[in-house]
PQR file with spaces between the fields and no chain letter, atoms N, CA, C, O and H, PARSE charges and radii, in Angstrom:
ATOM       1  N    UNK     1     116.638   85.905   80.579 -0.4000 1.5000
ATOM       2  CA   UNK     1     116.172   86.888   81.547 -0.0000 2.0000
ATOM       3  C    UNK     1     116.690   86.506   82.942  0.5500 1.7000
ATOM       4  O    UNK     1     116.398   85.388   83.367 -0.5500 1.4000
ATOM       5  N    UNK     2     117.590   87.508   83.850 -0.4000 1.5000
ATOM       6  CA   UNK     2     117.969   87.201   84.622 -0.0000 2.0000
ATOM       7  C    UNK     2     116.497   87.206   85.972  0.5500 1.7000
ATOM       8  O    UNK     2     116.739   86.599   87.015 -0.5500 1.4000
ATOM       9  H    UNK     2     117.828   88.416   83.505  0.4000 1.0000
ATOM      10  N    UNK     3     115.484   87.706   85.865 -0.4000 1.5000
ATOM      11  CA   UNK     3     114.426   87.827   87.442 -0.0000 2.0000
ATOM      12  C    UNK     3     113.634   89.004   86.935  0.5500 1.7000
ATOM      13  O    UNK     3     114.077   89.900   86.215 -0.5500 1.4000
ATOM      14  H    UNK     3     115.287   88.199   85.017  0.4000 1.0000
ATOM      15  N    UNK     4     112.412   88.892   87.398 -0.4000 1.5000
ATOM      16  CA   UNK     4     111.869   89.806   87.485 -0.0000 2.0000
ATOM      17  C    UNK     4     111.790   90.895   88.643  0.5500 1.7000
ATOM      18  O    UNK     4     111.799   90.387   89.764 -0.5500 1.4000
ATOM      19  H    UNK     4     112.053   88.165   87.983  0.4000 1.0000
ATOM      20  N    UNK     5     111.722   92.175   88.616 -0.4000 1.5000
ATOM      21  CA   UNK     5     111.701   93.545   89.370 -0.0000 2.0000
ATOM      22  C    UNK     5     110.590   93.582   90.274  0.5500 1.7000
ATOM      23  O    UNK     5     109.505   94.090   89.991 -0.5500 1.4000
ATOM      24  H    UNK     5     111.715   92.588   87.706  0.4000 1.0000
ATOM      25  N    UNK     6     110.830   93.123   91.191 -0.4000 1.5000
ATOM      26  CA   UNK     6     109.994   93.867   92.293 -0.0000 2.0000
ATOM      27  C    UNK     6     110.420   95.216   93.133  0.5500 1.7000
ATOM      28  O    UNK     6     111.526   95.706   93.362 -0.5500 1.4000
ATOM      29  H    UNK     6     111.711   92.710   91.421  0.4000 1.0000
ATOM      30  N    UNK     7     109.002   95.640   93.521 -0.4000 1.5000
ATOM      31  CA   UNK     7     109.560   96.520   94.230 -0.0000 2.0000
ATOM      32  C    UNK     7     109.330   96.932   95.926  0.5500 1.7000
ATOM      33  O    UNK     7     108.217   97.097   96.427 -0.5500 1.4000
ATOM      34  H    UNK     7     108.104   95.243   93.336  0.4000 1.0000
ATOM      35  N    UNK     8     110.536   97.045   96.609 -0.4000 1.5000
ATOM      36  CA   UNK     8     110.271   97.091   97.883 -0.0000 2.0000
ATOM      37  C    UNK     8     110.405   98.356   98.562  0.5500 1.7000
ATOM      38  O    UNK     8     110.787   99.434   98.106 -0.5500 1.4000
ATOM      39  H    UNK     8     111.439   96.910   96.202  0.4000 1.0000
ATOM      40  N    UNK     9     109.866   97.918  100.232 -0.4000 1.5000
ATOM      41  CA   UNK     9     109.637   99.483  101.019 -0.0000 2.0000
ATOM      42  C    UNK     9     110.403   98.763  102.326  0.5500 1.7000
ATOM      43  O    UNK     9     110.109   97.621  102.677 -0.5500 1.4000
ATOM      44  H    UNK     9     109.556   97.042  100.602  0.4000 1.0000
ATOM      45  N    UNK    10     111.189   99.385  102.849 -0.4000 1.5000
ATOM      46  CA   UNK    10     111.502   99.509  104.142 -0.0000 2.0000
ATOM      47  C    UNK    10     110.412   99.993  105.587  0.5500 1.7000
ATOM      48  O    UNK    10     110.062  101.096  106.006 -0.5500 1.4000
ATOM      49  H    UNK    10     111.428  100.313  102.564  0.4000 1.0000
ATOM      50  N    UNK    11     110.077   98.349  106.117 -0.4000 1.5000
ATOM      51  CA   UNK    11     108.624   99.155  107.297 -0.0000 2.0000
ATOM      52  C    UNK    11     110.017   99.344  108.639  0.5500 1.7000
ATOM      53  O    UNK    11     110.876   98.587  109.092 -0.5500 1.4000
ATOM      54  H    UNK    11     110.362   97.452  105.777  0.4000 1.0000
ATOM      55  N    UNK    12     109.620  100.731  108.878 -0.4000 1.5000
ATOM      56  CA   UNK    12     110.290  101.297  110.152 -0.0000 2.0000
ATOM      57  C    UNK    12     109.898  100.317  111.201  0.5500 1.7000
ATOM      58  O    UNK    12     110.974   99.971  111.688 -0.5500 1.4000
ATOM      59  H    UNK    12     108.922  101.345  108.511  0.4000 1.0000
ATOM      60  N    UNK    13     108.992   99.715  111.781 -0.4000 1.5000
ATOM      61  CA   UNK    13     108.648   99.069  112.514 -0.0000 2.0000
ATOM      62  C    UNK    13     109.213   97.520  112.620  0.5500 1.7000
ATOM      63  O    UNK    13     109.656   97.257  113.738 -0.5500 1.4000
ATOM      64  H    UNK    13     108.118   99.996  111.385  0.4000 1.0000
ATOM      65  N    UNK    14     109.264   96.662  111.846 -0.4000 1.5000
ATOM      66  CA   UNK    14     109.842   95.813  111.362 -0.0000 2.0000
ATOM      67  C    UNK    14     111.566   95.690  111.271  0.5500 1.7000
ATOM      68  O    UNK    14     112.475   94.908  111.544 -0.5500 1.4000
ATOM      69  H    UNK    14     108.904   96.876  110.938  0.4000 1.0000
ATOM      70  N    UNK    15     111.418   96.517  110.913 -0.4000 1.5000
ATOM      71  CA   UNK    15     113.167   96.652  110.485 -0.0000 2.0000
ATOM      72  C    UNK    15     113.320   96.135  109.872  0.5500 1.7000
ATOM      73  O    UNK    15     114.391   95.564  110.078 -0.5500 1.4000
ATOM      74  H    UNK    15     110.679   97.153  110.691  0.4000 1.0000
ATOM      75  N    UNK    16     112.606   95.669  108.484 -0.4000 1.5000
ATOM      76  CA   UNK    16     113.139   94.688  107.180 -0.0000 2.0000
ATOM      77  C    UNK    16     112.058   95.317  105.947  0.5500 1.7000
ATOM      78  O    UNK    16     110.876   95.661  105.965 -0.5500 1.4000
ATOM      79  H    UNK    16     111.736   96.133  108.317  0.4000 1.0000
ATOM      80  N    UNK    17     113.196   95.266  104.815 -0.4000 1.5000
ATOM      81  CA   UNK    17     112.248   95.118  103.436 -0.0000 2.0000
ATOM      82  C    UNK    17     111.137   94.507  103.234  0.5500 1.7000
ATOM      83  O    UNK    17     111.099   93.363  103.685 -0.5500 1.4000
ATOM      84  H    UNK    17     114.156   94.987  104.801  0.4000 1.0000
ATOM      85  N    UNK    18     109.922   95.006  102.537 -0.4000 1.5000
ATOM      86  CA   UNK    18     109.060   93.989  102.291 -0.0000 2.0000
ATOM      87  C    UNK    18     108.950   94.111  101.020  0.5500 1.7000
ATOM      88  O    UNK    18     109.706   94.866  100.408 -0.5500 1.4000
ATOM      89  H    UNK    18     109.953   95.936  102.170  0.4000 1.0000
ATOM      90  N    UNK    19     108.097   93.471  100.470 -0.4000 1.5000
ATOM      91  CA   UNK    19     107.560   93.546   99.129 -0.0000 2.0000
ATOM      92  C    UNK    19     106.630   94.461   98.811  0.5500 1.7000
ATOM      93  O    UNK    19     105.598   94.311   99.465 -0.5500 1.4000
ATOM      94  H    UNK    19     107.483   92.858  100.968  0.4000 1.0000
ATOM      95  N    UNK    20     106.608   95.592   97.846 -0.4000 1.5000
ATOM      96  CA   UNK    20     105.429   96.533   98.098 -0.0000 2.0000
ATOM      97  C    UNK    20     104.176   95.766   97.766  0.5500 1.7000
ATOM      98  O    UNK    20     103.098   96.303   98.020 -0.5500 1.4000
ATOM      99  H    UNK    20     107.446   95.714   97.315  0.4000 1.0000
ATOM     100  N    UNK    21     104.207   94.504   97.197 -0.4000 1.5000
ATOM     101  CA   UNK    21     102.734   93.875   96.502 -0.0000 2.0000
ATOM     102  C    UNK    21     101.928   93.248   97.946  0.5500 1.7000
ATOM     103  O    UNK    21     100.781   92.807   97.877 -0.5500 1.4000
ATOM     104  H    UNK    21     105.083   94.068   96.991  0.4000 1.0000
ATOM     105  N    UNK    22     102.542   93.277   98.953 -0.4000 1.5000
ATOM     106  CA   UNK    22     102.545   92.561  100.216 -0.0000 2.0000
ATOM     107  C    UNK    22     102.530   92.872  101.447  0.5500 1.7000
ATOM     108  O    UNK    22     102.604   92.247  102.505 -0.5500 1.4000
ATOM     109  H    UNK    22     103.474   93.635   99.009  0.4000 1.0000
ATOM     110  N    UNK    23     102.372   94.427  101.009 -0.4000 1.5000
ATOM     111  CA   UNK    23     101.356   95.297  101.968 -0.0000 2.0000
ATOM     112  C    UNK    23     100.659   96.218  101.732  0.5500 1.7000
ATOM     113  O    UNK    23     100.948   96.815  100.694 -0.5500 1.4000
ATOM     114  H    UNK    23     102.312   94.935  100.149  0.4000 1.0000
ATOM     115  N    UNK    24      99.304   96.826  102.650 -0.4000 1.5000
ATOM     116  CA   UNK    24      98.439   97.263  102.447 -0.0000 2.0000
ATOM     117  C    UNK    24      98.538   98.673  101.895  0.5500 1.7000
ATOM     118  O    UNK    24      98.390   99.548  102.749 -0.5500 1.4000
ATOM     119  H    UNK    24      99.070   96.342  103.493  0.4000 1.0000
ATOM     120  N    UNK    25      98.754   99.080  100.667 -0.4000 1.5000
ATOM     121  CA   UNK    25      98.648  100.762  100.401 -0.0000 2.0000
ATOM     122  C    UNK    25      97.906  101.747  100.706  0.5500 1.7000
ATOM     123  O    UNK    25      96.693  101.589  100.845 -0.5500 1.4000
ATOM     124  H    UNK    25      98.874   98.369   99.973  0.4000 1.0000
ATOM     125  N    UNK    26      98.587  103.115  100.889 -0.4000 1.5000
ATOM     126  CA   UNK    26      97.884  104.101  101.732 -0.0000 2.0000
ATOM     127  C    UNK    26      97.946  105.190  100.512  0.5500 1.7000
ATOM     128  O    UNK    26      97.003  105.481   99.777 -0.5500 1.4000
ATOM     129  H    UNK    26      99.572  103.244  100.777  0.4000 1.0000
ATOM     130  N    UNK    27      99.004  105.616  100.476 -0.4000 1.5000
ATOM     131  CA   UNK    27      98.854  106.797   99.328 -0.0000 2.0000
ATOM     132  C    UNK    27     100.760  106.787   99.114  0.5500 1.7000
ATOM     133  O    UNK    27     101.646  106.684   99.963 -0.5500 1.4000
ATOM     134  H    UNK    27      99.770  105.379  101.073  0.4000 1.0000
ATOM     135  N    UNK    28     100.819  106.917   97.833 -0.4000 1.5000
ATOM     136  CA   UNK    28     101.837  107.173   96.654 -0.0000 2.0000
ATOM     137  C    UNK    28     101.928  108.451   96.500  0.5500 1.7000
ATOM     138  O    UNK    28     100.939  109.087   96.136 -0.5500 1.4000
ATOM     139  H    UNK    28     100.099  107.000   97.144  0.4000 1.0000
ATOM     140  N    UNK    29     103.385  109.194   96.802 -0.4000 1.5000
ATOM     141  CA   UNK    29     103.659  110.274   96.239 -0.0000 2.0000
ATOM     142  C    UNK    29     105.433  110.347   95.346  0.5500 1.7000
ATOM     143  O    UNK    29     105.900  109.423   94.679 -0.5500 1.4000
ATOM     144  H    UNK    29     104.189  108.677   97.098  0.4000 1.0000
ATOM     145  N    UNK    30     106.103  111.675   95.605 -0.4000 1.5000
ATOM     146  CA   UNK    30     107.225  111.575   94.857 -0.0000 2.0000
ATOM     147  C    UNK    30     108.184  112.818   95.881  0.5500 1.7000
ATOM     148  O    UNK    30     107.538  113.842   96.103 -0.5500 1.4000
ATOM     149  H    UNK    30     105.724  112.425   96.147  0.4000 1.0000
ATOM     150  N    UNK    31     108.850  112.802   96.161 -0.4000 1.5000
ATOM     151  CA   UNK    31     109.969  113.724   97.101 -0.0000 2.0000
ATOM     152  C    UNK    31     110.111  114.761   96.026  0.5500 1.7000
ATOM     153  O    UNK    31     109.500  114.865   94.963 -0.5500 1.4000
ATOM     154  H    UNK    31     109.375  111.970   95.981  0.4000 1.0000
ATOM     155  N    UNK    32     111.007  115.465   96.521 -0.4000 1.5000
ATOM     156  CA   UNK    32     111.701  116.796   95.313 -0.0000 2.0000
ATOM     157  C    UNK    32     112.281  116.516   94.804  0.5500 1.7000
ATOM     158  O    UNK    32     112.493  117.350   93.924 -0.5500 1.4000
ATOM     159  H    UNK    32     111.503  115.380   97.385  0.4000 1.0000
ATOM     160  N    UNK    33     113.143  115.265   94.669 -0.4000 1.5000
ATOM     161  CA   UNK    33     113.792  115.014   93.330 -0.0000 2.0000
ATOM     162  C    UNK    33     113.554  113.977   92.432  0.5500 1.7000
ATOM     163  O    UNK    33     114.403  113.455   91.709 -0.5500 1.4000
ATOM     164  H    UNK    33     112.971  114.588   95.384  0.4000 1.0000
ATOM     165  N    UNK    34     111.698  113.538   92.538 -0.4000 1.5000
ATOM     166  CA   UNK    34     110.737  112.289   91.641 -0.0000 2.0000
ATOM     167  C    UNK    34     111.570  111.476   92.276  0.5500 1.7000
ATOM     168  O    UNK    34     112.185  111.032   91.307 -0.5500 1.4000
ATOM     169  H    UNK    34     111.009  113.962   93.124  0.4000 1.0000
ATOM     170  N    UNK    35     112.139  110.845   93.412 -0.4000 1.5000
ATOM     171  CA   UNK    35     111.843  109.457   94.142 -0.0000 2.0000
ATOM     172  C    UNK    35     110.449  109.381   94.442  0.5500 1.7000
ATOM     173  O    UNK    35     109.710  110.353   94.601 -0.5500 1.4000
ATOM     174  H    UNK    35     111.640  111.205   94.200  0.4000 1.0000
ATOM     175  N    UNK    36     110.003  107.724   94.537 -0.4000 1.5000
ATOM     176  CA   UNK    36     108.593  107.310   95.012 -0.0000 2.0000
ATOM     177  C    UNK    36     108.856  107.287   96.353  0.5500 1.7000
ATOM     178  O    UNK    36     109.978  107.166   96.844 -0.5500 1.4000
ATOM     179  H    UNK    36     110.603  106.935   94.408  0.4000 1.0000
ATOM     180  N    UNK    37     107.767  107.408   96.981 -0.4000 1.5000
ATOM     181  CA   UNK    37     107.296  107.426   98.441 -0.0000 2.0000
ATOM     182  C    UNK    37     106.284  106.779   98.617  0.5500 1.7000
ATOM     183  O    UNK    37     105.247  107.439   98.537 -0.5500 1.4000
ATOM     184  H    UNK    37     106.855  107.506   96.582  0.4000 1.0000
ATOM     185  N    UNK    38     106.165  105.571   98.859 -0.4000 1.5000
ATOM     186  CA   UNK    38     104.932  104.603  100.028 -0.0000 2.0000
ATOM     187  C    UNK    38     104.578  105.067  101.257  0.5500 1.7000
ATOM     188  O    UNK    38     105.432  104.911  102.130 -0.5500 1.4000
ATOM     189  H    UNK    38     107.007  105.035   98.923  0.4000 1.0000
ATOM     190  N    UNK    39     102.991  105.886  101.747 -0.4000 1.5000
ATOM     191  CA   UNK    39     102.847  105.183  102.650 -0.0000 2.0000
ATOM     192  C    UNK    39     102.095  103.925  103.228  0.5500 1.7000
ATOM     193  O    UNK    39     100.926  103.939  102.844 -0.5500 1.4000
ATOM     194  H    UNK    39     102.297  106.013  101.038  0.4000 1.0000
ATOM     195  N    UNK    40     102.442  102.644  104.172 -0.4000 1.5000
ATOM     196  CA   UNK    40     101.909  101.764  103.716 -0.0000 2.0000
ATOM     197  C    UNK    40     101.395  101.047  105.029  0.5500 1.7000
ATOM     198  O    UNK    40     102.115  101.363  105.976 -0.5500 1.4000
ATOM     199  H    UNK    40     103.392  102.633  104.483  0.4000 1.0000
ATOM     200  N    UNK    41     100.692  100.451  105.274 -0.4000 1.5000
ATOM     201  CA   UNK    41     100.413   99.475  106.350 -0.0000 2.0000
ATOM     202  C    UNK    41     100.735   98.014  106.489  0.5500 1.7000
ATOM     203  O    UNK    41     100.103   97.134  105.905 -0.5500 1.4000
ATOM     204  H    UNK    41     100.107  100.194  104.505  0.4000 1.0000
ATOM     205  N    UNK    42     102.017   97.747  107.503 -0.4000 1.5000
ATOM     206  CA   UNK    42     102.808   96.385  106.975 -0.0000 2.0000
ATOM     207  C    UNK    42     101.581   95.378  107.886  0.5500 1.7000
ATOM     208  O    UNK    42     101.351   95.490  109.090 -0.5500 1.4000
ATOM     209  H    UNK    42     102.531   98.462  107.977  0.4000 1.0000
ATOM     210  N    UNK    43     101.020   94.560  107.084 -0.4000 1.5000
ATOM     211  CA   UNK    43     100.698   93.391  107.256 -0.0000 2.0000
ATOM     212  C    UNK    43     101.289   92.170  108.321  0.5500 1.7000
ATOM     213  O    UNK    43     100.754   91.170  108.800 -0.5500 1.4000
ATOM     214  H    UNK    43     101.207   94.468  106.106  0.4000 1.0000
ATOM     215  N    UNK    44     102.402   92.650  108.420 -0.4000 1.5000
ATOM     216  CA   UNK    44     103.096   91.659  109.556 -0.0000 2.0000
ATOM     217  C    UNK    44     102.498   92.217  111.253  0.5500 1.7000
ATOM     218  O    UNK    44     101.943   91.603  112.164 -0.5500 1.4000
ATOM     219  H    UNK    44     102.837   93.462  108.031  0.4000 1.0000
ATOM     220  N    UNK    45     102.986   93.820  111.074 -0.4000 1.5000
ATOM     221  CA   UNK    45     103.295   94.183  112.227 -0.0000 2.0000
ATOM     222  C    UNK    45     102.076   95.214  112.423  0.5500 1.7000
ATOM     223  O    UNK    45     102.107   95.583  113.597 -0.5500 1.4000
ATOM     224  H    UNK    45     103.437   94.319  110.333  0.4000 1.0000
ATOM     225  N    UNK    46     101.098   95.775  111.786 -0.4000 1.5000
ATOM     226  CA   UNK    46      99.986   95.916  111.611 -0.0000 2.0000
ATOM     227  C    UNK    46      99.939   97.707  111.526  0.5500 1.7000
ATOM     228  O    UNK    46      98.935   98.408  111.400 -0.5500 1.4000
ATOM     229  H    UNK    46     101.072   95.475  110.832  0.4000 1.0000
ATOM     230  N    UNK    47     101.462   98.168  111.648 -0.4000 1.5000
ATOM     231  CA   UNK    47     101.578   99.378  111.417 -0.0000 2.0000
ATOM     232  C    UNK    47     101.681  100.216  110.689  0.5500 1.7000
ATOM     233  O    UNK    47     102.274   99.778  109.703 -0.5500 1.4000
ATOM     234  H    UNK    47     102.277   97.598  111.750  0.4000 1.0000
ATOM     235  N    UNK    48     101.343  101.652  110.527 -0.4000 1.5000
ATOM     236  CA   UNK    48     101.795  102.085  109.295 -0.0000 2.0000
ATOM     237  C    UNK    48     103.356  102.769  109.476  0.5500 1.7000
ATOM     238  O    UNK    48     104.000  103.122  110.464 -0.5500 1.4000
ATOM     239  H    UNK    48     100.861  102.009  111.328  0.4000 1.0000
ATOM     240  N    UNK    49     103.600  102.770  108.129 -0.4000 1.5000
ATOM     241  CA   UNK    49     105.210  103.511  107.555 -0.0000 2.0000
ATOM     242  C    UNK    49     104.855  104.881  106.779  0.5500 1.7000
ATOM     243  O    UNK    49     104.207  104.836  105.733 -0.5500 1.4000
ATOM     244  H    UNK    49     103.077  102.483  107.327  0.4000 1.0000
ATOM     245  N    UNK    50     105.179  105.760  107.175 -0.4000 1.5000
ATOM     246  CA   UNK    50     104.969  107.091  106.119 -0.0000 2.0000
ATOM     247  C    UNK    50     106.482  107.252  105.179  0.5500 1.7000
ATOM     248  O    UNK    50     107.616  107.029  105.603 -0.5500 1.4000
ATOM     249  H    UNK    50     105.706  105.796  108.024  0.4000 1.0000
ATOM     250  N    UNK    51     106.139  107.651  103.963 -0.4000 1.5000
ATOM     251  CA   UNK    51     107.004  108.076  103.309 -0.0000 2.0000
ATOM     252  C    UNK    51     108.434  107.148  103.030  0.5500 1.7000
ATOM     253  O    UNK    51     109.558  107.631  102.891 -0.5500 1.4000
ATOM     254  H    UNK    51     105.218  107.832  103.619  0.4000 1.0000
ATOM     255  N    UNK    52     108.112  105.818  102.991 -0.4000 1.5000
ATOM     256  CA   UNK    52     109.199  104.911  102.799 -0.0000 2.0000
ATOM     257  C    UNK    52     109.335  104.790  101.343  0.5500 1.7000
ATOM     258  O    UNK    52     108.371  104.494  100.637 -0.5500 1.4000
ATOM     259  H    UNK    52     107.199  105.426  103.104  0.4000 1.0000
ATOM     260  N    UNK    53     110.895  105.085  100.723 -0.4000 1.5000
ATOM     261  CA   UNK    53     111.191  105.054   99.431 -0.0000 2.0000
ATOM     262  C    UNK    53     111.120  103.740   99.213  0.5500 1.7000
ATOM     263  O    UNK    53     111.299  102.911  100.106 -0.5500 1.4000
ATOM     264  H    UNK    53     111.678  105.326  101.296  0.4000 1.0000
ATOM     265  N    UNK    54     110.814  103.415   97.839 -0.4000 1.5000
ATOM     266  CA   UNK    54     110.550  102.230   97.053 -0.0000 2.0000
ATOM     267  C    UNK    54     112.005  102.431   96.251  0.5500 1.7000
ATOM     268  O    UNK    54     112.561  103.360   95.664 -0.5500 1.4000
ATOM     269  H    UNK    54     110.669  104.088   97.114  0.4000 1.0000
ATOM     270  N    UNK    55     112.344  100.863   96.599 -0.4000 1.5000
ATOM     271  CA   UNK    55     113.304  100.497   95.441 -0.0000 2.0000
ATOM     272  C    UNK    55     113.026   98.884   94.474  0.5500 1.7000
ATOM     273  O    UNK    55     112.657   97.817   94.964 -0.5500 1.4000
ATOM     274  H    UNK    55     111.893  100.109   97.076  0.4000 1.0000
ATOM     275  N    UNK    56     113.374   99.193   92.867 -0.4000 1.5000
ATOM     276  CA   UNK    56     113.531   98.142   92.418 -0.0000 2.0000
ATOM     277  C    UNK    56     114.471   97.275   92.455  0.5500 1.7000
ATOM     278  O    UNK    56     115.638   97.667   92.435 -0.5500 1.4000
ATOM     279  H    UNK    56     113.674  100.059   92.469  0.4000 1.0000
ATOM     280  N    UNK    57     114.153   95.853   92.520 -0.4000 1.5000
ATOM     281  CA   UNK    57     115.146   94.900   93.043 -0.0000 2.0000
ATOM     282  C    UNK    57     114.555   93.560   92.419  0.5500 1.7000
ATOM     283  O    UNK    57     113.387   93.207   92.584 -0.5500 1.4000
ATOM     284  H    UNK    57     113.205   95.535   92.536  0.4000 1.0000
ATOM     285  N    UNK    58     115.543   92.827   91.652 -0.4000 1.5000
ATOM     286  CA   UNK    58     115.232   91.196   91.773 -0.0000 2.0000
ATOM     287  C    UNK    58     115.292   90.398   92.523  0.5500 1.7000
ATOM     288  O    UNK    58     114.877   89.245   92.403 -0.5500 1.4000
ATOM     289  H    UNK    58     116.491   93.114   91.518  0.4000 1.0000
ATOM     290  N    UNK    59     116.142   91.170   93.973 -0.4000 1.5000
ATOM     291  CA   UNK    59     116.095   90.636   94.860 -0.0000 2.0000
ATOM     292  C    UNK    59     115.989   91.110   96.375  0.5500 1.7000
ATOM     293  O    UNK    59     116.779   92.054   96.353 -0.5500 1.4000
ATOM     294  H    UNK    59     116.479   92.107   94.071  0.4000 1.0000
ATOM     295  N    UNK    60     115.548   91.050   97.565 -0.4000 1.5000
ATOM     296  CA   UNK    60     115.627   91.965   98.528 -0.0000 2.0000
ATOM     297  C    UNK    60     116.706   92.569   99.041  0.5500 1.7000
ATOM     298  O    UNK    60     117.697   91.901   99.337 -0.5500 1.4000
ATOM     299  H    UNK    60     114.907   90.283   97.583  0.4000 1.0000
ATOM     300  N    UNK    61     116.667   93.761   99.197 -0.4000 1.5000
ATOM     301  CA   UNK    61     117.677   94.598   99.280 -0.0000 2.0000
ATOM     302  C    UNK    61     118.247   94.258  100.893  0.5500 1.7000
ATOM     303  O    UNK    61     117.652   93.994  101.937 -0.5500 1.4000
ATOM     304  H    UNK    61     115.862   94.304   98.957  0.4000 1.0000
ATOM     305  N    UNK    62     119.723   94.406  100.532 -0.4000 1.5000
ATOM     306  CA   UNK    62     120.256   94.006  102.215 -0.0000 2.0000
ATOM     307  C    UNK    62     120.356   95.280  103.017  0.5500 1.7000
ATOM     308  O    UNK    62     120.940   96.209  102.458 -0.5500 1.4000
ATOM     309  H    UNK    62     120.206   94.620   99.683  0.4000 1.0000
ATOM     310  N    UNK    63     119.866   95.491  104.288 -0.4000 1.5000
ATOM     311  CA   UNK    63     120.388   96.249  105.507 -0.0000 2.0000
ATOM     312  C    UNK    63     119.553   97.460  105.216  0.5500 1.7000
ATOM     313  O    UNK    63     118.383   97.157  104.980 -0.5500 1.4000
ATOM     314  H    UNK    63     119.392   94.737  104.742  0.4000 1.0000
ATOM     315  N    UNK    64     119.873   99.051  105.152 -0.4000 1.5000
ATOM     316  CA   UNK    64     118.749   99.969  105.466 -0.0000 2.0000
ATOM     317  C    UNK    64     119.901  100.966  104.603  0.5500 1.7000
ATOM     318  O    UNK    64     119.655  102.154  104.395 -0.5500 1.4000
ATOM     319  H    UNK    64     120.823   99.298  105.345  0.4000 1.0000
């Protein structure tokens, strides 16, 4: 097994990937073409993010 899948959100505020397990959830939806949508409250920076797509990754995704 090469890693296990996490999955991350881009906090606008921050300007970096986080881990979705590793910040505070608000509400889960899906765009018009079933992408996920987080919105979430980053724990670092104490803000919320609306509508940040989730991606799976074994590892953090580089740049935006």
């Amino acid at each position: 097994m090469i890693g296990v899948l996490k999955n991350w959100v881009w906090c606008e505020h921050c300007f970096e990937w986080k881990d979705a397990d590793e910040v505070s959830f608000v509400e889960m939806k899906e765009d018009v073409y079933g992408k996920d949508l987080l919105t979430f409250s980053c724990d670092s920076c104490d803000k919320d993010t609306i509508d940040s797509i989730v991606i799976s990754s074994v590892t953090k995704p580089i740049g935006r």
